[in-house]
C-alpha positions as CSV (number, residue, x, y, z in Angstrom):
1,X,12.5,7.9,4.0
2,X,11.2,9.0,0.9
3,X,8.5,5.6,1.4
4,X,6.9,7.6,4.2
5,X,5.8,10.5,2.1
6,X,4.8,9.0,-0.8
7,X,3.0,6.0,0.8
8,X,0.9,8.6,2.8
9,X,0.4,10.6,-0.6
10,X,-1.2,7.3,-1.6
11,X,-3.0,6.9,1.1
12,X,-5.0,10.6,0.6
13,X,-5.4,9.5,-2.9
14,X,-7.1,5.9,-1.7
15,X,-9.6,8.1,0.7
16,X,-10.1,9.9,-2.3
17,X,-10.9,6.6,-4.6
18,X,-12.8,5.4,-1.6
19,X,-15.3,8.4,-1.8
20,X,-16.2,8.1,-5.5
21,X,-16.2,4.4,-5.0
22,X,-19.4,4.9,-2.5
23,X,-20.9,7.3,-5.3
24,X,-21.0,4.9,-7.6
25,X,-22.6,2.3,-5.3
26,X,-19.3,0.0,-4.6
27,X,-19.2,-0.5,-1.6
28,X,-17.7,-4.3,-0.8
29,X,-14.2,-3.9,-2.5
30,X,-13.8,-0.3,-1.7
31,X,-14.1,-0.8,2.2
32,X,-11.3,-3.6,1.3
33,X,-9.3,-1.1,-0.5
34,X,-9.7,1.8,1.7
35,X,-8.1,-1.0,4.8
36,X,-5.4,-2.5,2.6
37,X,-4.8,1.4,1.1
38,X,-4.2,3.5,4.5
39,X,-2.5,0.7,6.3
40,X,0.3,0.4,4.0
41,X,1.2,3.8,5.2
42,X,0.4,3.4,8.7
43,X,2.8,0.3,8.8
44,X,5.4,1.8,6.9
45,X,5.2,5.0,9.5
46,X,5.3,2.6,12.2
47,X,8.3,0.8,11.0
48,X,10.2,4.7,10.8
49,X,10.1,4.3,14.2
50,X,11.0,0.7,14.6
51,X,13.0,-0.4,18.1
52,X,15.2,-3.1,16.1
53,X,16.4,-4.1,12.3
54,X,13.7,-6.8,13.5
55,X,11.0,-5.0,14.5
56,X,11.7,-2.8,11.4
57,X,11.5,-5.6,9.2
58,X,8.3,-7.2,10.2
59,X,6.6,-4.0,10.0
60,X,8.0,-3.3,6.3
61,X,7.1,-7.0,5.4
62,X,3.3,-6.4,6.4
63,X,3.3,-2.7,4.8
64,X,4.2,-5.0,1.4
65,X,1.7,-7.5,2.0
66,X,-0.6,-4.7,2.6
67,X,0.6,-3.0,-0.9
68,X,-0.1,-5.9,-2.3
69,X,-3.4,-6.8,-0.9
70,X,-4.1,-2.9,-2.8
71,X,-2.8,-3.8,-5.8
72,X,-5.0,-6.7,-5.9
73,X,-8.4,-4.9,-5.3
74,X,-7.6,-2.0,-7.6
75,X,-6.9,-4.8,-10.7
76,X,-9.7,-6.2,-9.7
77,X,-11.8,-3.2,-9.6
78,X,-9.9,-2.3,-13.1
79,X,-10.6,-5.6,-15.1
80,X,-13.8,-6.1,-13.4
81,X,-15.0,-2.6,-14.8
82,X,-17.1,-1.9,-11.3
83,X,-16.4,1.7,-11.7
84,X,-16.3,4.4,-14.2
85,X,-13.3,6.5,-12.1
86,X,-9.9,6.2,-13.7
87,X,-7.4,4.2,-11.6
88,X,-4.5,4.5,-14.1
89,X,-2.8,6.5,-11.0
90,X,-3.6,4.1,-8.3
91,X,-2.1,0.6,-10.5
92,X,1.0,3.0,-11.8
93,X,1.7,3.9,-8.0
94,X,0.6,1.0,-6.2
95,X,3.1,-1.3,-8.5
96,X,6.0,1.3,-7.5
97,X,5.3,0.9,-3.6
98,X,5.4,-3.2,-4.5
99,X,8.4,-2.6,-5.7
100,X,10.1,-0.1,-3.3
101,X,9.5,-1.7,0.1
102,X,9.8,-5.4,-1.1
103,X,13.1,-4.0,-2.1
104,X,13.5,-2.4,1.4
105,X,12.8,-5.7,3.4
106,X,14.8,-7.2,1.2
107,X,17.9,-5.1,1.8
108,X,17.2,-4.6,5.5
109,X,17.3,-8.9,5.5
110,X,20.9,-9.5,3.8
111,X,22.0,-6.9,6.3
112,X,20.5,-8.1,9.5
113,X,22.1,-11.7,8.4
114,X,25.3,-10.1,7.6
115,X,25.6,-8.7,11.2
């Protein structure tokens, strides 16, 4: 699943974010962010190895609420202007993940109800 990589590539980038974050003294929303970031991924990873369409689902749905649960702290760190780091990568990416495995649950839903 292409998800897997890139969702971890995210999360390395979210450690990253996380680190200058603490530089500049932020440290509320980026503990929230580094959470909602890296478990994402680790949900998605999980749900690779899934032991039904069910169990696959569930882990997909919460790797989407997770995603966006991100996308929320990282507009809010954006609009909010807490930082001076540029997060034009992290709202471009994070809005492609949204898409990708709400898409996935989704299409893994219509074909668990078609069985």
């Amino acid at each position: 699943m292409v998800i897997l990589e890139r969702s971890f590539q995210f999360s390395l980038r979210i450690l990253d974010l996380y680190k200058d974050l603490i530089k500049d003294k932020e440290y509320v929303i980026s503990k929230q962010l580094l959470r909602s970031g890296t478990s994402l991924g680790a949900n998605i990873h999980e749900a690779s190895a899934a032991f039904s369409r069910k169990d696959f689902i569930h882990k997909m749905s919460i790797a989407s609420k997770e995603a966006r649960e991100t996308q929320y702290w990282i507009k809010l760190l954006e609009e909010g202007n807490l930082v001076n780091t540029d997060l034009t990568y992290y709202s471009k990416e994070i809005v492609n993940i949204v898409n990708i495995t709400t898409a996935i649950v989704k299409t893994a839903q219509e074909n668990l109800e078609q069985k």
